[in-house]
Backbone as XML, in Angstrom:
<?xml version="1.0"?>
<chain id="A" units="angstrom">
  <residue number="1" name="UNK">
    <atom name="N" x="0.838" y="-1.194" z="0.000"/>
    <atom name="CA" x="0.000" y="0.000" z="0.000"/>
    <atom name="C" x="0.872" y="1.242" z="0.000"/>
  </residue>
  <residue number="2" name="UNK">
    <atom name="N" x="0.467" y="2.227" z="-0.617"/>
    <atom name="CA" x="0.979" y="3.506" z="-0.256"/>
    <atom name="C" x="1.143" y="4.221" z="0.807"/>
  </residue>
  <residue number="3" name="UNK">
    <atom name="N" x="2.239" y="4.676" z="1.005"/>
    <atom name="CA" x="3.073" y="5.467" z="2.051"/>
    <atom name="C" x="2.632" y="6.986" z="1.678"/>
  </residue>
  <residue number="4" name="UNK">
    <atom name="N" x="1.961" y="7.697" z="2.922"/>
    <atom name="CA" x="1.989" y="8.939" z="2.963"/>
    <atom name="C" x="3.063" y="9.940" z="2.308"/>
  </residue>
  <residue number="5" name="UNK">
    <atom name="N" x="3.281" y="10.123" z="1.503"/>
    <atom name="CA" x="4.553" y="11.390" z="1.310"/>
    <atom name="C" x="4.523" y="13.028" z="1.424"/>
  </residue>
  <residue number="6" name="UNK">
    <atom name="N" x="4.884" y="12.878" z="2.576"/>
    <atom name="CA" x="5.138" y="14.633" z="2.617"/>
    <atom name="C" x="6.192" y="15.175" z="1.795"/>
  </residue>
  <residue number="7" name="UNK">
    <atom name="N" x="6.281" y="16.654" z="1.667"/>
    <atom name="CA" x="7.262" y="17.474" z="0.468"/>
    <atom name="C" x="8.308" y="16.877" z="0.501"/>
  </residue>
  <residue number="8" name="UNK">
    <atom name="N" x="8.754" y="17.250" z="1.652"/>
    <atom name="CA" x="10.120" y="16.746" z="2.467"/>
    <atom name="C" x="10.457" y="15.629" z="1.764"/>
  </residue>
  <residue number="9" name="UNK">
    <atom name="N" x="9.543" y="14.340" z="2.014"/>
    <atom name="CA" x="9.571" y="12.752" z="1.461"/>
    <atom name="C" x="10.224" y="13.000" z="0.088"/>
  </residue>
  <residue number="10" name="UNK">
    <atom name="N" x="9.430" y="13.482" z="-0.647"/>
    <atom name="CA" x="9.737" y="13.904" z="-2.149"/>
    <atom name="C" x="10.941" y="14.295" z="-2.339"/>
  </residue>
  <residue number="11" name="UNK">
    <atom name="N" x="10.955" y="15.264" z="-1.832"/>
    <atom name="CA" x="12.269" y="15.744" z="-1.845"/>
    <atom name="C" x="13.909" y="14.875" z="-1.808"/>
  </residue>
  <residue number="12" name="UNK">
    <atom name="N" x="13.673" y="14.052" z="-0.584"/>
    <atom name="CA" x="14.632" y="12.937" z="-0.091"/>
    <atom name="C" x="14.783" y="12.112" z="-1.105"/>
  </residue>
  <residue number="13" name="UNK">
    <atom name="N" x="13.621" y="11.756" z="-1.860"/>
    <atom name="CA" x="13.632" y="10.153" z="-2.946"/>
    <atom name="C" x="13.873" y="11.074" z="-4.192"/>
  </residue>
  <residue number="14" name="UNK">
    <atom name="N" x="13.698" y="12.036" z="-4.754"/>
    <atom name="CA" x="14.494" y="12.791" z="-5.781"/>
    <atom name="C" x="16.160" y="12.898" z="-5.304"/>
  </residue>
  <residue number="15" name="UNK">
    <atom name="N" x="16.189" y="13.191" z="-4.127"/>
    <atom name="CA" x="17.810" y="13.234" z="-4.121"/>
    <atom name="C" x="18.396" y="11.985" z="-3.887"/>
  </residue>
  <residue number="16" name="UNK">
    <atom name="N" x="17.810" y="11.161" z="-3.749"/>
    <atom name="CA" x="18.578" y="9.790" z="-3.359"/>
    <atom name="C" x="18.444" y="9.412" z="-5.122"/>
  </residue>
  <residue number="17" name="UNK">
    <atom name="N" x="17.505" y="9.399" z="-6.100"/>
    <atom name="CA" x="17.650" y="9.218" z="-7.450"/>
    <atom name="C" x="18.919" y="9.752" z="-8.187"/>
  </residue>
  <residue number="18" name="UNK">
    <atom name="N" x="18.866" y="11.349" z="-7.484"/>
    <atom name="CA" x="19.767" y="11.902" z="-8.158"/>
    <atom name="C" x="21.562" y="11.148" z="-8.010"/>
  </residue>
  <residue number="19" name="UNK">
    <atom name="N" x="20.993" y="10.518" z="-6.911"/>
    <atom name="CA" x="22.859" y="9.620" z="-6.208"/>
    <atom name="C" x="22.871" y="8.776" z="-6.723"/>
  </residue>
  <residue number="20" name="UNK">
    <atom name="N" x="22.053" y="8.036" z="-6.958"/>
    <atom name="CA" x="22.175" y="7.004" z="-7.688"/>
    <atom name="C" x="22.140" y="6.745" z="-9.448"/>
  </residue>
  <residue number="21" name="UNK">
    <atom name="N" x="21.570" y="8.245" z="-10.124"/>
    <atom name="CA" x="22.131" y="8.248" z="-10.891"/>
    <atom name="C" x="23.738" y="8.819" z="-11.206"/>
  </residue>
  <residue number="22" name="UNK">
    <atom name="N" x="24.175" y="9.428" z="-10.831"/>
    <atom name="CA" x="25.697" y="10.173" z="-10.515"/>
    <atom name="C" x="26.682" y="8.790" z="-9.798"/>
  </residue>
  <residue number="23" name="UNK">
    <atom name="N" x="25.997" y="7.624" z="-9.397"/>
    <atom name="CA" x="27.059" y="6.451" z="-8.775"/>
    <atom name="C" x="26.755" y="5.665" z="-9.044"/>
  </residue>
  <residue number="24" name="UNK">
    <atom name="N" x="26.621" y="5.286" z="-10.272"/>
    <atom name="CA" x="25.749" y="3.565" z="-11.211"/>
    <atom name="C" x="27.216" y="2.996" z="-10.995"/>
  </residue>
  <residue number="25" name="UNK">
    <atom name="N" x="27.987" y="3.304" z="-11.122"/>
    <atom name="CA" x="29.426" y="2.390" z="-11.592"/>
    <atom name="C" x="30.007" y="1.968" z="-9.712"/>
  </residue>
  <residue number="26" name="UNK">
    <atom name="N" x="29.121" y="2.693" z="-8.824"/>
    <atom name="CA" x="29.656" y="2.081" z="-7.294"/>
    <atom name="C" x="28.869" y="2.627" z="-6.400"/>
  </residue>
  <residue number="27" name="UNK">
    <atom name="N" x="27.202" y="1.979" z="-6.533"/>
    <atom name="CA" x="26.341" y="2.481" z="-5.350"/>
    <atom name="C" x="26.134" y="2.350" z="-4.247"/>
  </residue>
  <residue number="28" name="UNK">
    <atom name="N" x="25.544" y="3.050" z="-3.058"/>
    <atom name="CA" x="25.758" y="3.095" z="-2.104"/>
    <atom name="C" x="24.567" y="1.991" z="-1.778"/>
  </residue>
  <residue number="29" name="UNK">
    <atom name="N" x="24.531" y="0.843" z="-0.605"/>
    <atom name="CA" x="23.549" y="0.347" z="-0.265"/>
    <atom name="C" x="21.889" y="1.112" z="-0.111"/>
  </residue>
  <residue number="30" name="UNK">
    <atom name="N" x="20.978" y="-0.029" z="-0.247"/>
    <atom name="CA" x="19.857" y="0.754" z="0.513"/>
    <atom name="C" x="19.642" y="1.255" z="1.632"/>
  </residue>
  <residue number="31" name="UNK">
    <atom name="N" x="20.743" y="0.635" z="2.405"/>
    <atom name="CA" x="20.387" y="1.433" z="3.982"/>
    <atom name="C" x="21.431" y="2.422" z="3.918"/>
  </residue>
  <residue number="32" name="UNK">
    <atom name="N" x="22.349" y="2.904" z="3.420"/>
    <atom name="CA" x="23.495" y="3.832" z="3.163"/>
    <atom name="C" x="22.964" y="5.594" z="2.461"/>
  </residue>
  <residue number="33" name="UNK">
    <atom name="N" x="22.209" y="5.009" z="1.547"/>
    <atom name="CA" x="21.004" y="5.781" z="0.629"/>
    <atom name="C" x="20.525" y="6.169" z="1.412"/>
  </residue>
  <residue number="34" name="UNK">
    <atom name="N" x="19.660" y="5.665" z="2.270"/>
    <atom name="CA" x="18.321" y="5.970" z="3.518"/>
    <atom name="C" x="19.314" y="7.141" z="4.497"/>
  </residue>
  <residue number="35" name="UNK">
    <atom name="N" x="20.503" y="6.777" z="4.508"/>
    <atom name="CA" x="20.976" y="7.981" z="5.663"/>
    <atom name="C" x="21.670" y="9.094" z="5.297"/>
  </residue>
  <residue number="36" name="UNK">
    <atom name="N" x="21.598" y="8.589" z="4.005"/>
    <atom name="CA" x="22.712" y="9.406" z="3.004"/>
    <atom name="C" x="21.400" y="10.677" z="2.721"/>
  </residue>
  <residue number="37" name="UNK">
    <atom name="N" x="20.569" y="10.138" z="2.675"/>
    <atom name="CA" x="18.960" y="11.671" z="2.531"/>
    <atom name="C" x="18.335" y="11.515" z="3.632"/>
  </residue>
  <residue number="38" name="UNK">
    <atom name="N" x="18.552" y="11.272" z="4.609"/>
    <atom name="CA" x="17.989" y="11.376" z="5.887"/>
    <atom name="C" x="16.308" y="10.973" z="6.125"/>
  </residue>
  <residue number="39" name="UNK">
    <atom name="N" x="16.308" y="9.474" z="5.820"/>
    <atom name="CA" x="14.847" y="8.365" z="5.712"/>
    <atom name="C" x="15.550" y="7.161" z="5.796"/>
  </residue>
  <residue number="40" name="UNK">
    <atom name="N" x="14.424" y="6.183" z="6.099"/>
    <atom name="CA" x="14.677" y="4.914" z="6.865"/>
    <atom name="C" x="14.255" y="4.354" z="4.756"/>
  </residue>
  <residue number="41" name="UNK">
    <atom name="N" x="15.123" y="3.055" z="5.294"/>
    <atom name="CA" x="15.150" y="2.003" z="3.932"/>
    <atom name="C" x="13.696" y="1.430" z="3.625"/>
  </residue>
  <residue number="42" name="UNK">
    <atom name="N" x="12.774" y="1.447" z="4.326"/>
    <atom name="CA" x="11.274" y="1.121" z="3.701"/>
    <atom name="C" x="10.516" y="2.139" z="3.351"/>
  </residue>
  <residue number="43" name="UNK">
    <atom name="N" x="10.797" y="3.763" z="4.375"/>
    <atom name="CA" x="10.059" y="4.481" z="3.496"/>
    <atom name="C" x="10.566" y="5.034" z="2.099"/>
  </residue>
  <residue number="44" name="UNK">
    <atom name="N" x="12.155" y="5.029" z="2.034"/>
    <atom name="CA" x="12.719" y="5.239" z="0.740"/>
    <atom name="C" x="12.130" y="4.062" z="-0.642"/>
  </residue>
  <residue number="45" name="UNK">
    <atom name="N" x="12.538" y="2.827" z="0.031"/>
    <atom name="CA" x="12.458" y="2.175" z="-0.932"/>
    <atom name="C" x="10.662" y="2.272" z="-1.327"/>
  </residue>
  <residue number="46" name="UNK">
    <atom name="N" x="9.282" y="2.263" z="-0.332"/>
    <atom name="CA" x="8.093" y="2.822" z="-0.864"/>
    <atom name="C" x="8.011" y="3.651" z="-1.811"/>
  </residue>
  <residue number="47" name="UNK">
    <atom name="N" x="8.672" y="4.878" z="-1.207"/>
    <atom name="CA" x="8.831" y="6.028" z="-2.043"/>
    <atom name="C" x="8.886" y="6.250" z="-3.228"/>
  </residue>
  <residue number="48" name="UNK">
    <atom name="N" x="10.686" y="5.351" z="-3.379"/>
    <atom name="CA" x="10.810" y="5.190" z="-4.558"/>
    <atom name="C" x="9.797" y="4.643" z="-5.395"/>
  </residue>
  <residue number="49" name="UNK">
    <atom name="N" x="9.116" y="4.110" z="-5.015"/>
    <atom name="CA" x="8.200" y="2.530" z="-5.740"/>
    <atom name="C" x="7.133" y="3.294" z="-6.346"/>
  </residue>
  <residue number="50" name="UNK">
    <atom name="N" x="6.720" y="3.961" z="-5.676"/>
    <atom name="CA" x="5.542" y="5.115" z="-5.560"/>
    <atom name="C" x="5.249" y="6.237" z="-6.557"/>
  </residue>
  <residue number="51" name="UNK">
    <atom name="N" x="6.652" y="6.580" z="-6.339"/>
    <atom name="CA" x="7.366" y="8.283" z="-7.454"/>
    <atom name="C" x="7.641" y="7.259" z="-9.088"/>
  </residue>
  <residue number="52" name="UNK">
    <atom name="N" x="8.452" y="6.675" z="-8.778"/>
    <atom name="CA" x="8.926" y="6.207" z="-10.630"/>
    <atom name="C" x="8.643" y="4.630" z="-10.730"/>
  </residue>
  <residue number="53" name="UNK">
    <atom name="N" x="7.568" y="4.192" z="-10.063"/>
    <atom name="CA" x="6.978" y="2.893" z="-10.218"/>
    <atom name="C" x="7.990" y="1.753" z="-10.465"/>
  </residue>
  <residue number="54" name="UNK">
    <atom name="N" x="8.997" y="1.879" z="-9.765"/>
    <atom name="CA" x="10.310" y="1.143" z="-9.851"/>
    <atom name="C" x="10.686" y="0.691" z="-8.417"/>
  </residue>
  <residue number="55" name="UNK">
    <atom name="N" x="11.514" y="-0.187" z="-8.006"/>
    <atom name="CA" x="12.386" y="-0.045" z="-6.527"/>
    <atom name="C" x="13.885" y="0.764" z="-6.987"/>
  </residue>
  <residue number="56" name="UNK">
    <atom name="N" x="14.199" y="1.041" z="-6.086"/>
    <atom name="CA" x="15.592" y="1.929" z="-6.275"/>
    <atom name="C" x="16.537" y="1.415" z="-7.026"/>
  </residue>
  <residue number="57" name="UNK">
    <atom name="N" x="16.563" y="0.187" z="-6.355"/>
    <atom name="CA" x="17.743" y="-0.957" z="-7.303"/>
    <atom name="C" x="17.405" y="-1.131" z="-8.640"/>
  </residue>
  <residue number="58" name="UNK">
    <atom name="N" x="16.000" y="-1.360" z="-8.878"/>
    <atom name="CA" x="15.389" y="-1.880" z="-10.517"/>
    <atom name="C" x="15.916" y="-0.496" z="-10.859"/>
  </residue>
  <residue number="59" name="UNK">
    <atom name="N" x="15.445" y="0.622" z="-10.727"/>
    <atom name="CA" x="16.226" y="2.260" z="-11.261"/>
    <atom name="C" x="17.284" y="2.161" z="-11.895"/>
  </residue>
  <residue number="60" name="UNK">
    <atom name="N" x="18.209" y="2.227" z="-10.513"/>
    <atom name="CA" x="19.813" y="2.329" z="-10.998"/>
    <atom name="C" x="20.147" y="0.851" z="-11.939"/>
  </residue>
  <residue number="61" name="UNK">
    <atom name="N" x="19.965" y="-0.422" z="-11.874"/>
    <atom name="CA" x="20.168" y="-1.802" z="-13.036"/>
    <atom name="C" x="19.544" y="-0.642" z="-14.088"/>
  </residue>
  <residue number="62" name="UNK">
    <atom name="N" x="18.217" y="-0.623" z="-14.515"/>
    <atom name="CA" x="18.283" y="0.040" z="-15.705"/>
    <atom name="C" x="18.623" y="1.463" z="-16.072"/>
  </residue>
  <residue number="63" name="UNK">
    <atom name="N" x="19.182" y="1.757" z="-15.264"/>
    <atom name="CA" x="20.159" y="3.349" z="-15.504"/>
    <atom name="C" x="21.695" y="2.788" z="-15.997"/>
  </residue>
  <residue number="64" name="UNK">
    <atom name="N" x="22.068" y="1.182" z="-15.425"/>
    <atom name="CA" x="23.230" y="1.103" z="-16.018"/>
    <atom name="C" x="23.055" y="0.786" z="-17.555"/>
  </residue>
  <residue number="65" name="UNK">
    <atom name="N" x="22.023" y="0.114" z="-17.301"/>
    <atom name="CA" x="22.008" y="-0.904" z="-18.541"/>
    <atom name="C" x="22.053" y="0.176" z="-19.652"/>
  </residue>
  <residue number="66" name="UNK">
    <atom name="N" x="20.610" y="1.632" z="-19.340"/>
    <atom name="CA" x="21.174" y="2.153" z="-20.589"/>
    <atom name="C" x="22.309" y="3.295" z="-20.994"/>
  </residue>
  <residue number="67" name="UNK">
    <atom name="N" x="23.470" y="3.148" z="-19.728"/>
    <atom name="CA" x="24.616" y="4.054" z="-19.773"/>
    <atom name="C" x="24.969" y="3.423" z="-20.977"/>
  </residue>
  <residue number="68" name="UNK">
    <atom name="N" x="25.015" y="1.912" z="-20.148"/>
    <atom name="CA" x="25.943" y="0.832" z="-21.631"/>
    <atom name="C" x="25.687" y="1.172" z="-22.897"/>
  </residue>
  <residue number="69" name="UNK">
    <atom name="N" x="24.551" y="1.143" z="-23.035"/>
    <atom name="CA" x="24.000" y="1.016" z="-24.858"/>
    <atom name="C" x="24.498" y="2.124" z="-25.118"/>
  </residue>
  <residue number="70" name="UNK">
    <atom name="N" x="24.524" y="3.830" z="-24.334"/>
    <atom name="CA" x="25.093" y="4.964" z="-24.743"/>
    <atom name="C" x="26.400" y="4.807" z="-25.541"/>
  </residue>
  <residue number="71" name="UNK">
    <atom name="N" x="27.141" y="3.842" z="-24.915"/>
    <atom name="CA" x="29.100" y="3.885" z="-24.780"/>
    <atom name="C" x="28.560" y="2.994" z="-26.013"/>
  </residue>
  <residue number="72" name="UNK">
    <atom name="N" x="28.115" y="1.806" z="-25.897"/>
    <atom name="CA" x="28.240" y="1.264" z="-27.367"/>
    <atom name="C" x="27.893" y="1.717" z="-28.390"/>
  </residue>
  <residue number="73" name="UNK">
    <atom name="N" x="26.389" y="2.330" z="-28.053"/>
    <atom name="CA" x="26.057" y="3.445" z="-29.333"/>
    <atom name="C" x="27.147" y="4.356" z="-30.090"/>
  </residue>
  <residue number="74" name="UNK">
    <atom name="N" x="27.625" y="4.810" z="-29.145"/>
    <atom name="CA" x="28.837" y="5.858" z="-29.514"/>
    <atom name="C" x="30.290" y="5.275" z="-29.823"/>
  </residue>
  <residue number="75" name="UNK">
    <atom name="N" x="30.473" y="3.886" z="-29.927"/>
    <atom name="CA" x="31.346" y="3.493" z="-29.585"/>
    <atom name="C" x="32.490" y="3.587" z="-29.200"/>
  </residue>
  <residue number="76" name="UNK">
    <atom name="N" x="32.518" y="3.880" z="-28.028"/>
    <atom name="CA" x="33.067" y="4.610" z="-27.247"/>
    <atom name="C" x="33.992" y="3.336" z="-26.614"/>
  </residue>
  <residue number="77" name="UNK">
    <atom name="N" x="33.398" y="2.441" z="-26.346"/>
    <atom name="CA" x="33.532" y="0.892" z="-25.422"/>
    <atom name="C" x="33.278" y="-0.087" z="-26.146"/>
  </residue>
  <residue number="78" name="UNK">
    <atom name="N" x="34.035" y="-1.467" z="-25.775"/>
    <atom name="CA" x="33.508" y="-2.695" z="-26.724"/>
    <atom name="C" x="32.735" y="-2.994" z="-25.398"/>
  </residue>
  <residue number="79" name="UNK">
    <atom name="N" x="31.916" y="-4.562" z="-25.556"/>
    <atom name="CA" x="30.666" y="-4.682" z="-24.474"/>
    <atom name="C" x="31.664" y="-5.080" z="-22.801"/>
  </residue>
  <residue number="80" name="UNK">
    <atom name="N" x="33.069" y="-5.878" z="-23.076"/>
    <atom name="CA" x="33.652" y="-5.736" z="-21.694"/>
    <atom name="C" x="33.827" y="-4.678" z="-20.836"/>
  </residue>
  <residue number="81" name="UNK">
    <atom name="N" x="34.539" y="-3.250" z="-22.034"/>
    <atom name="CA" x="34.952" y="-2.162" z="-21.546"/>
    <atom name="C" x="32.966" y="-1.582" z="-21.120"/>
  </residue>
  <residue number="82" name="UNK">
    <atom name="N" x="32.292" y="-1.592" z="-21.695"/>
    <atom name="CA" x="31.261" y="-0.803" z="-21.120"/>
    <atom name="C" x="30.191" y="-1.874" z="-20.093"/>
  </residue>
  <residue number="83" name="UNK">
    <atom name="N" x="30.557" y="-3.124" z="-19.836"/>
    <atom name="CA" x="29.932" y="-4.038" z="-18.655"/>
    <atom name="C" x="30.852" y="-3.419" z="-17.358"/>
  </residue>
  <residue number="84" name="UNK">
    <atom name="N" x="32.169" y="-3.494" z="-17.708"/>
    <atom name="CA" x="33.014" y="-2.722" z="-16.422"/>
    <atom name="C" x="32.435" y="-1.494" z="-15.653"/>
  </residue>
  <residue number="85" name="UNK">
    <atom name="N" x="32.443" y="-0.580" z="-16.813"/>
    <atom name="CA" x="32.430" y="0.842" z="-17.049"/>
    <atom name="C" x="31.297" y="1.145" z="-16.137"/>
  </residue>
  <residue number="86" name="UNK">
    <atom name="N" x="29.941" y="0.363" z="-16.188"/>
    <atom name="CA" x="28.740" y="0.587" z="-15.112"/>
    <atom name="C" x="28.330" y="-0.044" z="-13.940"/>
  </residue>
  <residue number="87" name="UNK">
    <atom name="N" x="29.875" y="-1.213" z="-13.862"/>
    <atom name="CA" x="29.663" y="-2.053" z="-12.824"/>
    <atom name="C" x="29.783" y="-3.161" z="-12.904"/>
  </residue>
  <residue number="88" name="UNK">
    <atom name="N" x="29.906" y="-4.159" z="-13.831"/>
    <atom name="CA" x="28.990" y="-5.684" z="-13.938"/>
    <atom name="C" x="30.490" y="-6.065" z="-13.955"/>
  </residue>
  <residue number="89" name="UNK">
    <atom name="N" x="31.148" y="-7.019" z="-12.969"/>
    <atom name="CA" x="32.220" y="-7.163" z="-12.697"/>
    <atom name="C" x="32.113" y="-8.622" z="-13.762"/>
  </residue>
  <residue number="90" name="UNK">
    <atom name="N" x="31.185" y="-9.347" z="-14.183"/>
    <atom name="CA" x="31.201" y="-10.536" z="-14.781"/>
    <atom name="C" x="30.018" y="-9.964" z="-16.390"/>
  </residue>
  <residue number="91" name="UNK">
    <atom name="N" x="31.028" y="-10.170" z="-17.190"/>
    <atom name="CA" x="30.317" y="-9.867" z="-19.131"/>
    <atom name="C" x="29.153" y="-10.558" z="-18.920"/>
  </residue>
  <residue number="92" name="UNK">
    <atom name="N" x="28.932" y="-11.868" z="-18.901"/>
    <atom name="CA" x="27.846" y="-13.096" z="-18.816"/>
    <atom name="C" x="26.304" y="-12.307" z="-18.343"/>
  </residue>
  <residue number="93" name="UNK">
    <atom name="N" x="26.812" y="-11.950" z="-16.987"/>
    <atom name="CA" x="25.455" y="-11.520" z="-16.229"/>
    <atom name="C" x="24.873" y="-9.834" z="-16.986"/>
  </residue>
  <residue number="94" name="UNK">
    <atom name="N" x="26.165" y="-8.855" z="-17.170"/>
    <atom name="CA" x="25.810" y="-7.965" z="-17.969"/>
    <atom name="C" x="24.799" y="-7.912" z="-19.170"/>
  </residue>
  <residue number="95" name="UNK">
    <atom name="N" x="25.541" y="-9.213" z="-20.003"/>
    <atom name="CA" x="24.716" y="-9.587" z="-21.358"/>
    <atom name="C" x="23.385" y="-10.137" z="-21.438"/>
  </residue>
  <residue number="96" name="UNK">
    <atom name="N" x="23.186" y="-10.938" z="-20.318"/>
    <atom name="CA" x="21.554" y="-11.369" z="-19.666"/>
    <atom name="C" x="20.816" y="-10.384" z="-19.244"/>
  </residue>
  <residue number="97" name="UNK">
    <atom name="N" x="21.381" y="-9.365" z="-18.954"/>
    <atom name="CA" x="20.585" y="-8.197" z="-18.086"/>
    <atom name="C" x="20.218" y="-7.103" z="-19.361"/>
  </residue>
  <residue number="98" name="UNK">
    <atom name="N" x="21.344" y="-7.169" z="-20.353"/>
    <atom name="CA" x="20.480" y="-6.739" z="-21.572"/>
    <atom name="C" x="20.002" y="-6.756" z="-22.205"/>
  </residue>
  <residue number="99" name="UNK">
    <atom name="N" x="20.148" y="-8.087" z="-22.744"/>
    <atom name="CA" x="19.211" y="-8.895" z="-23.205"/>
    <atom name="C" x="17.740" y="-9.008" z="-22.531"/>
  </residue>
  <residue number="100" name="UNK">
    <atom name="N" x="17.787" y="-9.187" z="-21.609"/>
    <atom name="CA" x="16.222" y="-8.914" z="-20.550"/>
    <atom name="C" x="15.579" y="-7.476" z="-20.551"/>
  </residue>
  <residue number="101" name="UNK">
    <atom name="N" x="16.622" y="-6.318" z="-20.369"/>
    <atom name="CA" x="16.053" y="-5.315" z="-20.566"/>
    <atom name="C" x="15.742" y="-4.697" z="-22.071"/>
  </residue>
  <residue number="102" name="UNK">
    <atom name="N" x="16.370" y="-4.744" z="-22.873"/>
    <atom name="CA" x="16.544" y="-4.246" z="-24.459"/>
    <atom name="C" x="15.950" y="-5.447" z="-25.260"/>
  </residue>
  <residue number="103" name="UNK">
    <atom name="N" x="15.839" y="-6.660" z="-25.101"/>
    <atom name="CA" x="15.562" y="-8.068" z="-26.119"/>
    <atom name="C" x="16.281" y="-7.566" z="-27.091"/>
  </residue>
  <residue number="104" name="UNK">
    <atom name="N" x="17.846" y="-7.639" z="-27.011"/>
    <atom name="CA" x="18.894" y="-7.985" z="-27.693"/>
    <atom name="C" x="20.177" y="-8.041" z="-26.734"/>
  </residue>
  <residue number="105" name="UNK">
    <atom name="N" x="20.920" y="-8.975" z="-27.746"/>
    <atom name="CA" x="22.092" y="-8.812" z="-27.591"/>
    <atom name="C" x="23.374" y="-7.579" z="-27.119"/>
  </residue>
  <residue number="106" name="UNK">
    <atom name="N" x="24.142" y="-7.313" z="-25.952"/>
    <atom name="CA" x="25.073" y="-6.176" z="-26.436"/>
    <atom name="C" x="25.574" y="-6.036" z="-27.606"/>
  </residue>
  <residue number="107" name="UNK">
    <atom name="N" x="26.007" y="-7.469" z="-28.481"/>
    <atom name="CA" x="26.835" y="-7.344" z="-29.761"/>
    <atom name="C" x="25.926" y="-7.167" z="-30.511"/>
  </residue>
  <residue number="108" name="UNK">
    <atom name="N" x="24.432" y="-7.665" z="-30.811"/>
    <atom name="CA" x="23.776" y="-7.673" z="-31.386"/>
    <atom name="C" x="22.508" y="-6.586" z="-31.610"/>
  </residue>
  <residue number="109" name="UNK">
    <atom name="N" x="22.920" y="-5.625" z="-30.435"/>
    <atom name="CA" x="21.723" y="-4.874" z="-31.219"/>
    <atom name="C" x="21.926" y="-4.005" z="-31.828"/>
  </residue>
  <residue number="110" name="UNK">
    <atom name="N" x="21.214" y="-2.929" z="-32.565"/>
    <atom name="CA" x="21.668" y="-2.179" z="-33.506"/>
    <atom name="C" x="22.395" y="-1.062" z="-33.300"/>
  </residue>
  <residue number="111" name="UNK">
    <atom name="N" x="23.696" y="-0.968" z="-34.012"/>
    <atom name="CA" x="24.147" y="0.373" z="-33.123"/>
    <atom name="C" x="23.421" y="1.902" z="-34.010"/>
  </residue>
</chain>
């Protein structure tokens, strides 16, 4: 169910978005987040759920996922250098996660 949000609330889960977009490549836990904007880890993570119909974590995974496609788009990165680049210490799990999010391939989708 939905969590009351006062301004304040709002306020906190926009700035905890904003951290977590600015630290995709080394984020701070959910309870780290919660103190890092001054709220407890269930009303953040509500919050979050609430504001961009996401959990915080699902956010930032697909904030990396589409840094990646950026760097490949641009080719900027081959798919190791841009699985690193946002985090994914293992190619394998990177390439499943884009494949799940995009239904393609890193090598394979269109640049």
């Amino acid at each position: 169910k939905d969590v009351e949000l006062r301004p304040d609330d709002i306020d906190r889960i926009m700035e905890a978005r904003n951290i977590l977009s600015r630290s995709h490549e080394d984020p701070p836990s959910l309870l780290a987040l919660a103190k890092q904007v001054g709220t407890n880890k269930n009303k953040l993570n509500k919050g979050f759920r609430q504001i961009f119909g996401t959990s915080a974590f699902d956010y930032l995974r697909i904030r990396r996922l589409e840094r990646a496609k950026e760097l490949l788009d641009n080719k900027k990165m081959n798919v190791g250098e841009a699985a690193a680049h946002v985090g994914y210490s293992h190619q394998s799990s990177f390439a499943r996660a884009f494949k799940n999010h995009f239904g393609t391939t890193p090598t394979g989708h269109p640049h």
